[in-house]
C-alpha positions as MATLAB code, in Angstrom:
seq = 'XXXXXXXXXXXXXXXXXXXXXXXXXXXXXXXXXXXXXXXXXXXXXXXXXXXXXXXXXXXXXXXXXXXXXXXXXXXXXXXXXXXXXXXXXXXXXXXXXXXXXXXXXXXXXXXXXXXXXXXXXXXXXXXXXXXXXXXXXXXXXXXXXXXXXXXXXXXXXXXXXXXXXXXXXXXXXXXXXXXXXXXXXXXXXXXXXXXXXXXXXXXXXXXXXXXXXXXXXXXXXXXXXXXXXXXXXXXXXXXXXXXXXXXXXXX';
ca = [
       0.000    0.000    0.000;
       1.270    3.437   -0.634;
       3.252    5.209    2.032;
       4.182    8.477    0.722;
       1.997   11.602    0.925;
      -1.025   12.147   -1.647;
      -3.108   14.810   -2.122;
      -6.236   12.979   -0.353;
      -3.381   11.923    2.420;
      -4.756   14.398    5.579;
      -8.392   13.697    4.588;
      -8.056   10.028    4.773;
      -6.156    9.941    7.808;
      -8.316   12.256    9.583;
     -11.757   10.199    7.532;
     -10.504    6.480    7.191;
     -10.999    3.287    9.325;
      -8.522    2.681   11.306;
      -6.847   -0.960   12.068;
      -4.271   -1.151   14.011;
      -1.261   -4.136   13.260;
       1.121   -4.257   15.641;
       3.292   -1.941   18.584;
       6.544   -0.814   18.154;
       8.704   -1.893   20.903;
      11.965    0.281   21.155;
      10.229    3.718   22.052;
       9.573    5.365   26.112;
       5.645    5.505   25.013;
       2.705    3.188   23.644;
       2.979    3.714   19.782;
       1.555    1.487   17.413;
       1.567    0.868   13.361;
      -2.315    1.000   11.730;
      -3.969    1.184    8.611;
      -6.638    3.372    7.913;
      -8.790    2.962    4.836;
     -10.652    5.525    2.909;
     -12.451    5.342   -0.417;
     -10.430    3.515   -1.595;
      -7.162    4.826   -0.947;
      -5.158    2.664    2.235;
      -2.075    3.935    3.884;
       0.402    2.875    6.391;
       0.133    5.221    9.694;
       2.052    5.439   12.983;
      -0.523    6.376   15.844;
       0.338    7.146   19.615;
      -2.266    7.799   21.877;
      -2.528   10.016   24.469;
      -2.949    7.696   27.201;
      -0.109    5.316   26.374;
       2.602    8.301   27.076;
       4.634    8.103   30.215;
       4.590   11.454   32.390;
       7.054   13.766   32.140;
       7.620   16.934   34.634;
       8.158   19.442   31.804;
       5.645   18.539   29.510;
       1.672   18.146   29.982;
       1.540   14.489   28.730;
      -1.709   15.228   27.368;
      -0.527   17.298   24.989;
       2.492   15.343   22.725;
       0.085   13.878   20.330;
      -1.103   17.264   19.969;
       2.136   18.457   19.270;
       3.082   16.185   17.066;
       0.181   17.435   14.770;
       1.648   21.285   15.785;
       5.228   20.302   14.081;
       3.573   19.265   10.775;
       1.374   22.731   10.155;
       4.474   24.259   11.415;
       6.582   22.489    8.326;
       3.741   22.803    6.106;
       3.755   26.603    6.733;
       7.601   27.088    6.059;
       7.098   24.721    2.952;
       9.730   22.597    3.844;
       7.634   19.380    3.433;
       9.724   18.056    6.520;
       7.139   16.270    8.127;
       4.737   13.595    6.833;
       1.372   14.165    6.942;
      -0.325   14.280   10.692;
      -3.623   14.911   12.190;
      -5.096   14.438   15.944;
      -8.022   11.779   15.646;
     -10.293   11.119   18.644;
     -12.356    8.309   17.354;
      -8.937    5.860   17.670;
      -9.473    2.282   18.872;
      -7.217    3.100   22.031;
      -8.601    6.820   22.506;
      -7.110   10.298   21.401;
      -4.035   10.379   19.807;
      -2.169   11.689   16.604;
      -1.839    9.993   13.730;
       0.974   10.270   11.165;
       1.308    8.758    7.398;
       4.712    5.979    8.092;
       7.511    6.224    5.658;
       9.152    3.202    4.400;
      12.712    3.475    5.039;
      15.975    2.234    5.983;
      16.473    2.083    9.740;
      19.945    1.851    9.556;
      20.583    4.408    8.001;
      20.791    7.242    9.999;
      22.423   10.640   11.014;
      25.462    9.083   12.524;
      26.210    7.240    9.318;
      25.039    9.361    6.564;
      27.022   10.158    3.887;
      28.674   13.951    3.849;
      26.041   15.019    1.118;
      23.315   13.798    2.986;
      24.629   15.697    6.209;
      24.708   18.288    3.829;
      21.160   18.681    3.329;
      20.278   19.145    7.265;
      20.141   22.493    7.130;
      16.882   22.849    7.036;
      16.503   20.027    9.788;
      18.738   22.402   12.016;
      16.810   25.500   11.839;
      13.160   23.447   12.087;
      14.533   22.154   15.865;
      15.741   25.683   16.562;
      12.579   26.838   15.603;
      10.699   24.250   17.442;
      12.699   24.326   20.165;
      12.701   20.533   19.868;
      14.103   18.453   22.971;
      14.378   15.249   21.606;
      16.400   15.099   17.863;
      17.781   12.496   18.423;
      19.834   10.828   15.062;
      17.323    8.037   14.100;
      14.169   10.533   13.877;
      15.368   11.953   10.547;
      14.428    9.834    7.596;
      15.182    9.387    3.968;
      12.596    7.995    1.387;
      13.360    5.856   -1.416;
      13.339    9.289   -2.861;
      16.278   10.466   -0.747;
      13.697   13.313    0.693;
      14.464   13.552    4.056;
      11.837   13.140    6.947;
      11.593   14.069   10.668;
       9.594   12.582   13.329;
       8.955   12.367   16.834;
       8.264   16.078   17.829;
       6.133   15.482   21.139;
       8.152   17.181   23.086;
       8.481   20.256   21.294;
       7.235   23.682   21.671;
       8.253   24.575   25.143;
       8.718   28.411   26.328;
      11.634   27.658   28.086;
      14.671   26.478   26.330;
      14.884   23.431   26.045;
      16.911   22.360   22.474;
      18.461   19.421   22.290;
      19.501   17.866   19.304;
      22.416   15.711   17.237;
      22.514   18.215   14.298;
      25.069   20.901   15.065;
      26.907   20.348   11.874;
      26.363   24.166   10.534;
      27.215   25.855   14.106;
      28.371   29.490   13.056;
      27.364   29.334    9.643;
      25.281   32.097    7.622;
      22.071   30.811    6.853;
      20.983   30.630    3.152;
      18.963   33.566    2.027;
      16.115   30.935    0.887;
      15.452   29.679    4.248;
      15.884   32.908    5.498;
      13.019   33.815    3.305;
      10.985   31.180    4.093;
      11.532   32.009    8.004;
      10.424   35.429    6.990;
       6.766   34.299    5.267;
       6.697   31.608    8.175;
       6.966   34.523   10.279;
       4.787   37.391    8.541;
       1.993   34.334    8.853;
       2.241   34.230   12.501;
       1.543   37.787   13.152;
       0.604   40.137   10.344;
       1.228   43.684   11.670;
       0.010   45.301    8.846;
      -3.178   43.412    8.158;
      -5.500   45.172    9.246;
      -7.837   42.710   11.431;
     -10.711   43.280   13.696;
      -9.848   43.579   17.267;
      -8.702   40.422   19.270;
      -8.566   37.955   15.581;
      -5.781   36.154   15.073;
      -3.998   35.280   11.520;
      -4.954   31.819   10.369;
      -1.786   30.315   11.378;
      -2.394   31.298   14.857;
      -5.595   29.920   15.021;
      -4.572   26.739   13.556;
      -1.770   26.195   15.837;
      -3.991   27.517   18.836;
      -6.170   23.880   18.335;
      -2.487   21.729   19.510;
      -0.064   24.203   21.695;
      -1.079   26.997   23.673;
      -0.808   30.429   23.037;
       2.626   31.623   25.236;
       3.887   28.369   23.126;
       2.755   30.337   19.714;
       4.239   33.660   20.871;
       7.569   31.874   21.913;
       7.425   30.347   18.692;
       7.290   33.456   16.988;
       9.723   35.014   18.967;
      12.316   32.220   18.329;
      11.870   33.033   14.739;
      12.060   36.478   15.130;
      15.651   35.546   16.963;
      16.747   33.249   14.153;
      16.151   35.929   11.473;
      17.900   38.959   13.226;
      20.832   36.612   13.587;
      21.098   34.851   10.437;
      23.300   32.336   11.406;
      23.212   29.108   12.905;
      23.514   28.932   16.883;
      26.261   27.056   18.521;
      25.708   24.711   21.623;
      25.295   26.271   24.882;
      28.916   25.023   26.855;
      25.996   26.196   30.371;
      23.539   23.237   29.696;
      23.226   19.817   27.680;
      22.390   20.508   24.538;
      22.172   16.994   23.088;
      19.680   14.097   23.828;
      20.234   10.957   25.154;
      20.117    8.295   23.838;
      21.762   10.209   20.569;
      19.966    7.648   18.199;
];
């Protein structure tokens, strides 16, 4: 069955039936490969619900599907495409949770042993953590297709107001960022708050409200303020020598 994003991909996984066939074993919370079926058109999903995810003290637990779902509109919105496909379904056969179109690929290969043109191509992957403020990159949550397009997942614990980055991909510490992603930053940006739009008072851009269904809105305005931070800078960070910057387990 076909794995790889369609247009019909968000409507089916938010629409189709949904069979679940089997649990993944190696990761801290209950996650599970499904199927969901939808006129026709059947695709491989990754689903973790809500109530299978161990507590953490940062992080409501109740919220990392959610998040999860916040990551792709944020990728969707740069137009980086780094994401696959996710949506939050309630109507799951173990209760709320997100859901997210699986990518065939090849476990083994990861960050630690791409090849230098692969690493190459993470510079996008860099500035979507900073952006996110993601705690958790660790090497084997970026993907490559059969396509060699890369892929990132696991962003539950994303999102936070405090900083919280950690992350394997520190290859373009010091660098200037390319002017395209700095553009795309910028529109990413503009979308989140649209000064000079007019708007009646108290309505929020469309971004805004979209991201105000999965992460709060201090999260939103620290997200936008990260950006904001990113763009005056225009180069890539490098590791804070005051706190751990990199997760653990790495892979």
């Amino acid at each position: 069955m076909p794995t790889y994003p369609s247009p019909t991909s968000i409507t089916t996984l938010q629409e189709g039936s949904l069979t679940l066939h089997g649990e993944f074993m190696w990761g801290s919370n209950y996650t599970y490969l499904a199927q969901v079926e939808y006129k026709g058109e059947k695709l491989g999903v990754v689903y973790k619900p809500t109530k299978g995810v161990r507590p953490l003290w940062d992080f409501p637990s109740a919220s990392l599907a959610r998040r999860e779902v916040a990551a792709y509109l944020v990728s969707e919105a740069l137009g980086w495409e780094l994401v696959p496909p996710s949506v939050y379904r309630k109507d799951a056969p173990l209760g709320p949770g997100s859901l997210q179109l699986y990518i065939e690929h090849n476990p083994e290969y990861h960050y630690f042993n791409f090849s230098p043109e692969d690493r190459q191509r993470l510079r996008p992957t860099s500035l979507f953590d900073l952006i996110l403020n993601n705690a958790d990159r660790k090497g084997s949550h970026i993907l490559l297709d059969d396509d060699r397009h890369i892929w990132l997942i696991d962003h539950g614990i994303c999102f936070h107001i405090d900083d919280k980055l950690r992350t394997v991909v520190w290859d373009f510490a010091g660098e200037k960022i390319p002017d395209r992603l700095l553009a795309d930053m910028k529109r990413f940006r503009d979308k989140l708050d649209l000064p000079d739009k007019p708007r009646p008072e108290g309505e929020k851009p469309d971004l805004w409200r979209s991201l105000g269904q999965y992460i709060n809105h201090s999260e939103i305005g620290a997200l936008a303020r990260r950006t904001e931070r990113i763009l005056s800078s225009g180069c890539f960070p490098n590791p804070d020598s005051s706190r751990r910057q990199y997760p653990w387990p790495p892979v």
